[in-house]
ROBA-824248 format. One record per residue: residue in three letters; residue number from 1; x, y, z of N, C-alpha, C in turn. Coordinates in steps of 0.001 Angstrom, whole numbers, plus 500000, padded with zeros to 6 digits. Example, Ala and Ser with C-alpha at 12.3 -4.5 7.8 and 13.67 -1.06 7.14 Angstrom:
<atoms>
+------+-----+--------+--------+--------+--------+--------+--------+--------+--------+--------+
! type ! seq !    n.x !    n.y !    n.z !   ca.x !   ca.y !   ca.z !    c.x !    c.y !    c.z !
+------+-----+--------+--------+--------+--------+--------+--------+--------+--------+--------+
!  ALA !   1 ! 513190 ! 494310 ! 507800 ! 512300 ! 495500 ! 507800 ! 513200 ! 496700 ! 507800 !
!  SER !   2 ! 512850 ! 497750 ! 507080 ! 513670 ! 498940 ! 507140 ! 512900 ! 500030 ! 507870 !
+------+-----+--------+--------+--------+--------+--------+--------+--------+--------+--------+
</atoms>
This chain:
<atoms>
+------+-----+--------+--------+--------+--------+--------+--------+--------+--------+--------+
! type ! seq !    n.x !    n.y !    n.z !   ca.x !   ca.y !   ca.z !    c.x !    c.y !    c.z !
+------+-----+--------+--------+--------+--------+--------+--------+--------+--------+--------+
!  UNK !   1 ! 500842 ! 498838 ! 500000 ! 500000 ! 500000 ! 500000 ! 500890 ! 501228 ! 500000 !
!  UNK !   2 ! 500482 ! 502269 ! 498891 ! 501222 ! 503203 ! 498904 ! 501241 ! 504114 ! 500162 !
!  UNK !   3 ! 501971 ! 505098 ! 500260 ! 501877 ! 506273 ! 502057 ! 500263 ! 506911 ! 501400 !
!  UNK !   4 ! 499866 ! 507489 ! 500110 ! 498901 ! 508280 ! 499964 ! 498026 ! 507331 ! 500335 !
!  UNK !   5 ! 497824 ! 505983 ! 499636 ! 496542 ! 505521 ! 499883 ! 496173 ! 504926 ! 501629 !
!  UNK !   6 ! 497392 ! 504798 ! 502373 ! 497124 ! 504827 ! 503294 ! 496769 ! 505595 ! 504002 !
!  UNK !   7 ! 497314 ! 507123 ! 503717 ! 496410 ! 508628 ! 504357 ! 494993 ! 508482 ! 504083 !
!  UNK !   8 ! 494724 ! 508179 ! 502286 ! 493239 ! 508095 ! 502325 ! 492274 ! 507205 ! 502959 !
!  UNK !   9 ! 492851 ! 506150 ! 503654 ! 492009 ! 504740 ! 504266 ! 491985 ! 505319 ! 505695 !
!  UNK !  10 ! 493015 ! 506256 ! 506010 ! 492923 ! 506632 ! 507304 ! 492083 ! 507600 ! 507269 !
!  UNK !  11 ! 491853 ! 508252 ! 506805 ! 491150 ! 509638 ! 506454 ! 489614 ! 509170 ! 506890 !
!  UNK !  12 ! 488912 ! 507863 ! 506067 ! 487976 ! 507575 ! 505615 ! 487906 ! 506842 ! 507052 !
!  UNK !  13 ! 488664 ! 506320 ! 508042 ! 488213 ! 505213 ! 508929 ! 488540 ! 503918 ! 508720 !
!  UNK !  14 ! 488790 ! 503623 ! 507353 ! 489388 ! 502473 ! 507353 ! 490886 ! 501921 ! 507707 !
!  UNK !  15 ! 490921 ! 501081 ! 508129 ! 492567 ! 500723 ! 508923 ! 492593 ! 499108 ! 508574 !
!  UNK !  16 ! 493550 ! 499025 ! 508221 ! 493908 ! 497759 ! 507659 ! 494575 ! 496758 ! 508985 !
!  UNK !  17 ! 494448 ! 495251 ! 508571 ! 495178 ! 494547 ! 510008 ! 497008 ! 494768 ! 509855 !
!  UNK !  18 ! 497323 ! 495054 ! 508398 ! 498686 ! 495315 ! 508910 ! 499177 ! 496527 ! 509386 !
!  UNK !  19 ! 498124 ! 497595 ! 509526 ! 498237 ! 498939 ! 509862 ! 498199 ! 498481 ! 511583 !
!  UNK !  20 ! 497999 ! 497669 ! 512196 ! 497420 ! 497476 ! 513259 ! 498668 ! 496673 ! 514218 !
!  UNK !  21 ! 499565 ! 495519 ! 513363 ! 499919 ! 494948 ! 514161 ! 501337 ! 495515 ! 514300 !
!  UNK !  22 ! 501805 ! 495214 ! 515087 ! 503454 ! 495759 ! 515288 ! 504610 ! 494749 ! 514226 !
!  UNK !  23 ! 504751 ! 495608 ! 513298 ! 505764 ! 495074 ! 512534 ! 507273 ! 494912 ! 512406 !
!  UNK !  24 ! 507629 ! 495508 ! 513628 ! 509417 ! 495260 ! 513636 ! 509649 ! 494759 ! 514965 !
!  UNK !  25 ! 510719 ! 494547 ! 515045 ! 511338 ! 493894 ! 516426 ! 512745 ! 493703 ! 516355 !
!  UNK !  26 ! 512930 ! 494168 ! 517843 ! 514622 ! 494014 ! 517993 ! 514948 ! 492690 ! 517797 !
!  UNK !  27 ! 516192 ! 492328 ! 517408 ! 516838 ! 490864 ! 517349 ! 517532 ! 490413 ! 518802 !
!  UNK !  28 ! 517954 ! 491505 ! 519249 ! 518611 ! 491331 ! 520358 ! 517002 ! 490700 ! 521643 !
!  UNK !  29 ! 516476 ! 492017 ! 522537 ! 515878 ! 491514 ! 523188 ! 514369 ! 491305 ! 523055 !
!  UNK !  30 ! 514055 ! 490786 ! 521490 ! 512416 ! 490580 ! 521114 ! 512092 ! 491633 ! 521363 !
!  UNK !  31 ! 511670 ! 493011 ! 521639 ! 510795 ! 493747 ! 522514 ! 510456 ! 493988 ! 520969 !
!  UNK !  32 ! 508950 ! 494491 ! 520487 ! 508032 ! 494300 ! 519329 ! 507599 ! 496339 ! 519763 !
!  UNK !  33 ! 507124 ! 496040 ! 517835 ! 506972 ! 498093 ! 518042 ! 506216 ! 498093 ! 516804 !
!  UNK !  34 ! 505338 ! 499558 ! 516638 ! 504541 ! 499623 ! 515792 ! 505387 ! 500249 ! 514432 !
!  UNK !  35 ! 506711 ! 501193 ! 515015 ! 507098 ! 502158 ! 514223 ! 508574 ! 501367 ! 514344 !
!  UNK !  36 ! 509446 ! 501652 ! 513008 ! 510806 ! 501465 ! 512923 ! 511654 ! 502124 ! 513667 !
!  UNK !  37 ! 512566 ! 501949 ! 514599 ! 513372 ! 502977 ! 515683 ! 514879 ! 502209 ! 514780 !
!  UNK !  38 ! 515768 ! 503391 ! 515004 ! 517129 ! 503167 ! 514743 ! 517879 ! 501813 ! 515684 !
!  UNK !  39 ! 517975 ! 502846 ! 516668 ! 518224 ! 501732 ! 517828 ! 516869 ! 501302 ! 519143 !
!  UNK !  40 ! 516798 ! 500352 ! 519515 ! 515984 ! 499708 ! 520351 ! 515856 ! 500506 ! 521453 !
!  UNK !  41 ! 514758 ! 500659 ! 521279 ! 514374 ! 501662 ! 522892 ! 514620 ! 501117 ! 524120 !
!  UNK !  42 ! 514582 ! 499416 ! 524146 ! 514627 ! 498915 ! 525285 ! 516423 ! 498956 ! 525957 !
!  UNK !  43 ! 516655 ! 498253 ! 525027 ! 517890 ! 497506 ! 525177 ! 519488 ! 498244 ! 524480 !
!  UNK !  44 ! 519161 ! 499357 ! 523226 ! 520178 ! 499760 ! 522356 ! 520515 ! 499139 ! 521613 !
!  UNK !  45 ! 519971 ! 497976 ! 521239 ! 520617 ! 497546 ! 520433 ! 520469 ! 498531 ! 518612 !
!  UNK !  46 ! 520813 ! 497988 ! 517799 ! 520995 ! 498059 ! 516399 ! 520558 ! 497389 ! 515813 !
!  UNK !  47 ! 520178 ! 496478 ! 516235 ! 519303 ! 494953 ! 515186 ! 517758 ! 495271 ! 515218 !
!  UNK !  48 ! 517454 ! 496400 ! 515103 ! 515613 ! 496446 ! 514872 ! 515146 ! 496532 ! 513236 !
!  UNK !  49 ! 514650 ! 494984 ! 512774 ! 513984 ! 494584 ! 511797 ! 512620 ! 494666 ! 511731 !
!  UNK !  50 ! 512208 ! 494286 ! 510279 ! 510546 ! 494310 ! 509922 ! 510674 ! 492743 ! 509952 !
!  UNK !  51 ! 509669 ! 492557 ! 510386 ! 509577 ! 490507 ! 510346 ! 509068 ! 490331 ! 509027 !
!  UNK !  52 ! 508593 ! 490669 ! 508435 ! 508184 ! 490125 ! 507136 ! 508800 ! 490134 ! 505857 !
!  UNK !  53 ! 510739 ! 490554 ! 506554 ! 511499 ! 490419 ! 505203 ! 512954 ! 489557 ! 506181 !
+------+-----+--------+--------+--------+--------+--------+--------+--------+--------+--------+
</atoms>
């Protein structure tokens, strides 16, 4: 989904389930997040991935 068409689904109320679930996570200590962070809020680490690549 493009960023626009997701403004427009948000706009409208609609929200999708992958808009919903937390898609990245540190490697180091699992801790799970909605948004991509550089380094891990919990722990510092550097290993914060998207699970679905």
């Amino acid at each position: 989904m493009g960023p626009l068409t997701a403004v427009k689904r948000r706009l409208q109320g609609v929200v999708s389930t992958r808009e919903t679930r937390e898609e990245y996570g540190c490697q180091s200590c699992e801790a799970r997040f909605d948004v991509q962070y550089h380094t891990c809020p919990d722990c510092g680490s550097y290993s914060v991935e998207r699970f679905d690549w």
